[in-house]
C-alpha positions in Angstrom: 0.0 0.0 0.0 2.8 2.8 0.8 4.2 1.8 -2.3 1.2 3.1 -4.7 0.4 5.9 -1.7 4.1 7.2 -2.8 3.6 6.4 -6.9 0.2 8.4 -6.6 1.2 11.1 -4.7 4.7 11.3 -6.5 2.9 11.2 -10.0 0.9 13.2 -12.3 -2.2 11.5 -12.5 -5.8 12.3 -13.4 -7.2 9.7 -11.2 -6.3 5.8 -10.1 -8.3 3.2 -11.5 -8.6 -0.1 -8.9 -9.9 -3.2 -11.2 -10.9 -6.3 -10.6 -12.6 -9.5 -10.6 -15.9 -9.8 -8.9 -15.1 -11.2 -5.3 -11.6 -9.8 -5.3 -11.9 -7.2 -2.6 -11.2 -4.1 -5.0 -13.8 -2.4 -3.2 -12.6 -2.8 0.0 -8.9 -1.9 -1.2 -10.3 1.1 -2.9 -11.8 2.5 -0.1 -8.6 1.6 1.9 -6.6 3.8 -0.4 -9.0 6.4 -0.3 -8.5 7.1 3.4 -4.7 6.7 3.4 -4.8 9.4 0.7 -7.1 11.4 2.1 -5.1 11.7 5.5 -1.9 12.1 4.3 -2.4 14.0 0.6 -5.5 15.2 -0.3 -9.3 14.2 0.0 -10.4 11.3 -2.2 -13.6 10.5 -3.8 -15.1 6.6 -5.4 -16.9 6.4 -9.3 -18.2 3.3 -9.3 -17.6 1.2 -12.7 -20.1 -1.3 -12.0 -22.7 -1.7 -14.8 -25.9 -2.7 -12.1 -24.7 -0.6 -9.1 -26.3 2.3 -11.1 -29.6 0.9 -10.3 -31.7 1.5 -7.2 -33.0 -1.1 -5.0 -30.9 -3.7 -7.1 -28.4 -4.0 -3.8 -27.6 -7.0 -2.8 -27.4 -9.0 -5.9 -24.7 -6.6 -7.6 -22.9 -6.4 -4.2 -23.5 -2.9 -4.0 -21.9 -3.2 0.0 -22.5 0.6 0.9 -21.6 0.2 4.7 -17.8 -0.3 2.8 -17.8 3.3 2.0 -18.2 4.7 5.1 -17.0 8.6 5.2 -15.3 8.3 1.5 -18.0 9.7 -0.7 -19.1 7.2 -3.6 -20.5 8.5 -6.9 -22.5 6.3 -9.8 -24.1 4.6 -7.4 -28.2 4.3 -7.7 -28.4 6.7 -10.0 -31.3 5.2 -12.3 -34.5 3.1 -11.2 -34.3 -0.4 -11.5 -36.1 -2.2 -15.0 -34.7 0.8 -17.1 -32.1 0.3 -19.8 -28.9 2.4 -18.6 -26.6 2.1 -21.6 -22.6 2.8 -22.2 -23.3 6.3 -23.4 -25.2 7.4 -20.5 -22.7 5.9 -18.2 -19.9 8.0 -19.7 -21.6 11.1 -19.6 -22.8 11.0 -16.4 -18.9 9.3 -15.7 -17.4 12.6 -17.0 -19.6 14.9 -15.0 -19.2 13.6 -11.9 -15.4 13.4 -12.7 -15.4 17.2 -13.3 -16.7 18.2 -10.4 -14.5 16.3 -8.3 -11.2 17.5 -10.1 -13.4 21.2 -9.8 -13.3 20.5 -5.7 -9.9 20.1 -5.2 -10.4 16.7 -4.9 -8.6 13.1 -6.6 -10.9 10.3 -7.7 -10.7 7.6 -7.5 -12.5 4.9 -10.2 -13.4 1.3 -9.0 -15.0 -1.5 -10.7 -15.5 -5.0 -12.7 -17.2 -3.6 -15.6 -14.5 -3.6 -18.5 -16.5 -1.5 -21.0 -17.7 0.7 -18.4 -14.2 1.5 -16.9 -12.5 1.5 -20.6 -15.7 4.3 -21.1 -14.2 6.6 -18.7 -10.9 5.9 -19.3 -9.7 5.0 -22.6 -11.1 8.7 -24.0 -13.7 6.6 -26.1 -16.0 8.8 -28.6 -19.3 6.9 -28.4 -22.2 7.8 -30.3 -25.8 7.9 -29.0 -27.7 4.8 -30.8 -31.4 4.9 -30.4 -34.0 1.7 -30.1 -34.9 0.1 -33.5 -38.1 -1.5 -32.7 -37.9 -2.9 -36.4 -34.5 -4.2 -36.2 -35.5 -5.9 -33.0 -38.6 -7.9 -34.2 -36.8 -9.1 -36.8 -33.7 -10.4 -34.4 -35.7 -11.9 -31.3 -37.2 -14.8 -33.6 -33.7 -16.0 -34.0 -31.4 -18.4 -31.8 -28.7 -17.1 -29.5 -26.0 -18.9 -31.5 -26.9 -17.1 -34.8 -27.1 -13.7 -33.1 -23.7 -14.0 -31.3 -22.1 -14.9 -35.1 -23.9 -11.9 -36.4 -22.5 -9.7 -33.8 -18.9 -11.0 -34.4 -19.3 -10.6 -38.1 -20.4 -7.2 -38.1 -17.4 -6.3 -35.4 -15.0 -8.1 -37.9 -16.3 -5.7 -40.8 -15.7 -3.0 -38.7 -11.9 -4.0 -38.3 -13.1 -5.0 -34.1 -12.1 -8.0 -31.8 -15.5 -9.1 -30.3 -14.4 -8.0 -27.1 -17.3 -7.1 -25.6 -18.7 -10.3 -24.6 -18.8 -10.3 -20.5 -23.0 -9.5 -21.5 -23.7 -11.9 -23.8 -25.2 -14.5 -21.1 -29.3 -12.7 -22.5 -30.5 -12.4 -25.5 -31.7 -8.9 -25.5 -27.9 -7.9 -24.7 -26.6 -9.3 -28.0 -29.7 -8.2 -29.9 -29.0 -4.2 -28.4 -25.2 -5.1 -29.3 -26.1 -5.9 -33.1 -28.3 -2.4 -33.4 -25.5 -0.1 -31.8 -22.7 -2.2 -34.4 -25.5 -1.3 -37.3 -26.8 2.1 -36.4 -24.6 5.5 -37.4 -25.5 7.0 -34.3 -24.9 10.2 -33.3 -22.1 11.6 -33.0 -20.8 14.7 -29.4 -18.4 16.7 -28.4 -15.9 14.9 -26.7 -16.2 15.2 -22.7 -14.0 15.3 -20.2 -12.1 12.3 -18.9 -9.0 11.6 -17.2 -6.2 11.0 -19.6 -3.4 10.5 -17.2 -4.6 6.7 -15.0 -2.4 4.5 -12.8 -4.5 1.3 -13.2 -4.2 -1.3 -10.3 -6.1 -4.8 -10.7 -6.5 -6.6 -7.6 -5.9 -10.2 -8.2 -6.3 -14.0 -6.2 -5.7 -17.0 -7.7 -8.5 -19.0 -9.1 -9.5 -21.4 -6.5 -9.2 -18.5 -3.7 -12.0 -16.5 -6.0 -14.4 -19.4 -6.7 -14.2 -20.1 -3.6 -15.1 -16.7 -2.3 -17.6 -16.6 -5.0 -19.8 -19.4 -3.8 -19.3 -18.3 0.1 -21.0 -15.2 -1.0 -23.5 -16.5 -2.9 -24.1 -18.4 0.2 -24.2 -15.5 2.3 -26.0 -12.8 -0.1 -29.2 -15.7 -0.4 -29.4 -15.6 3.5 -29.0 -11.8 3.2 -32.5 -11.7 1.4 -31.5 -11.6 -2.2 -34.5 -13.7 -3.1 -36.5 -11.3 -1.3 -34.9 -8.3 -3.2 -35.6 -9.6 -6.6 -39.4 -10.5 -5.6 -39.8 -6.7 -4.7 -38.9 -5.5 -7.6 -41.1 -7.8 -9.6 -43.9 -7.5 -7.0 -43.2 -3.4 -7.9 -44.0 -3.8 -11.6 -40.7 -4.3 -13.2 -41.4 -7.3 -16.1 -39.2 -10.3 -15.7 -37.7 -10.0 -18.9 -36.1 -6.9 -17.7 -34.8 -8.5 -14.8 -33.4 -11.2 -16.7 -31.8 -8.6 -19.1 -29.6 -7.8 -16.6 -27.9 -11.1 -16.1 -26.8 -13.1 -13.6 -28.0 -12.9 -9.9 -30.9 -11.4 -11.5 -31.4 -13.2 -14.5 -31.3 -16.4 -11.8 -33.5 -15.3 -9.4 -35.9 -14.4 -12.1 -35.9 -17.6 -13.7 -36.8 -19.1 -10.4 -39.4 -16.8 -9.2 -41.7 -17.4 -12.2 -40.9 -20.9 -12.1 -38.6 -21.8 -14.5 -35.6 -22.8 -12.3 -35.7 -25.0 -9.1 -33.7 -23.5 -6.2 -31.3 -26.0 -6.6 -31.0 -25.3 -10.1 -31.1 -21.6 -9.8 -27.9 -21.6 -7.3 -25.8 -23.9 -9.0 -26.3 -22.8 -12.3 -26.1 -19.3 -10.5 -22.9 -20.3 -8.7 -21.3 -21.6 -12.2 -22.4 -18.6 -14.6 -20.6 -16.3 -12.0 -17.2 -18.6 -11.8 -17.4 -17.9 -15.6 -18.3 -14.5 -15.5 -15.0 -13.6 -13.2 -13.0 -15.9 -15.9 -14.3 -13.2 -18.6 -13.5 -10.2 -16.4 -10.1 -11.5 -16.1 -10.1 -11.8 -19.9 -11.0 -8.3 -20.8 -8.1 -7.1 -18.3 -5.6 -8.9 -20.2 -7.3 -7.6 -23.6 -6.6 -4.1 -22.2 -3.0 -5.0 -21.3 -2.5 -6.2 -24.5 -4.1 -3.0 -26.1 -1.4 -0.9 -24.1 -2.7 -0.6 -20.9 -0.3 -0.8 -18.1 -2.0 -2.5 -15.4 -0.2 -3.2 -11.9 -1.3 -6.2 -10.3 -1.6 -6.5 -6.5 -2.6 -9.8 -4.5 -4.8 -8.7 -1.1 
């Protein structure tokens, strides 16, 4: 820790980015940092890079752990109401506001998060374009199987020149279908926006066996927290099923066993499973990034 204290404080950077895979305590090292800065540098603030911590009452399936922060203020977190469709573009403007104002205080962010696009968004100086719903388009992709939408998606990224890099939401269909109409559409294009173009990027790391293993003790624990109960409120509050299940995993889960379609033995170990995987593909983006340039320096808590 006094090492990257002394690098950060030493160095000319625009913010520090802690990354991670899910269960690897980045959140709890972030906020760690965030003090020790705070007391002997300057006052540090959190943006969260989490693609489902935007939403309200979606808390303890995404991990959202708010007690963590304690005094270190956190931004990006419930910003939207659950069963909307918060999308890339929205996340980076609302990334580069809240990053403004910070910088505008006197103050150094801090980004933390397991959402590759979301932290490459803020980071990377990516000029996205806004890409409407084609209610068209869509008809004409739901009728067809996952497996032919996937190939569609990587053939219209290979066109483009593109590595289908983007896969850590491809577990619904409705995530590869909105992929395929951003890849087709024009969109519309800003003025760029302003984000950090100076980042020290730490990953926080355990080996495999360590993070399954805290993977499946927090499933364990989260399901005694209430996360059943949490997913029937926000279906008992109106939110369609399909829109839970859009959003993957815990929720996309949960869902399926709510209205029926899973047992609860099925739901938690194909739960437990799709989330081993899900860290794999974390992992895999990181390394994409490293191999795109990006020097990231690994740390094992």
């Amino acid at each position: 820790m006094e090492s990257i204290i002394g690098s950060i404080i030493n160095g000319n950077w625009d913010a520090v980015c802690i990354l991670g895979p899910t269960a690897s305590g980045k959140t709890k090292f972030a906020v760690a940092l965030a003090r020790a800065l705070s007391a002997q540098w300057k006052k540090c603030e959190i943006l969260s890079a989490d693609s489902r911590q935007v939403y309200r009452g979606m808390d303890i399936g995404t991990g959202k752990d708010l007690s963590e922060y304690g005094e270190i203020p956190a931004h990006l977190l419930d910003i939207v109401d659950a069963g909307t469709k918060y999308n890339i573009f929205e996340y980076q403007k609302d990334f580069s506001k809240a990053y403004t104002n910070i910088r505008e205080r006197g103050c150094f962010p801090i980004i933390c998060g397991g959402s590759g696009l979301y932290i490459e968004a803020a980071t990377r100086g990516y000029e996205l374009y806004e890409v409407l719903p084609d209610e068209e388009l869509r008809a004409r992709l739901e009728p067809k199987p996952m497996e032919e939408l996937v190939q569609m998606l990587k053939d219209l990224k290979a066109a483009k020149g593109q590595k289908p890099h983007n896969d850590t939401d491809w577990d619904t269909k409705k995530r590869v279908i909105r992929a395929i109409e951003i890849e087709m559409a024009q969109g519309e294009q800003r003025d760029p926006l302003p984000l950090p173009q100076n980042v020290l990027f730490i990953g926080v790391s355990v080996d495999r066996d360590t993070r399954n293993a805290r993977i499946d003790a927090r499933l364990q624990a989260r399901l005694q927290e209430g996360m059943v109960e949490e997913v029937k409120r926000l279906l008992e509050s109106g939110i369609p099923a399909e829109n839970l299940i859009y959003y993957g995993l815990e929720y996309k889960f949960l869902t399926q066993y709510l209205i029926g379609e899973l047992t609860y033995e099925e739901m938690v170990s194909g739960l437990r499973t799709a989330i081993h995987q899900f860290a794999k593909r974390q992992m895999t983006w990181f390394r994409g990034m490293e191999r795109k340039g990006v020097e990231i320096r690994w740390i094992e808590i």
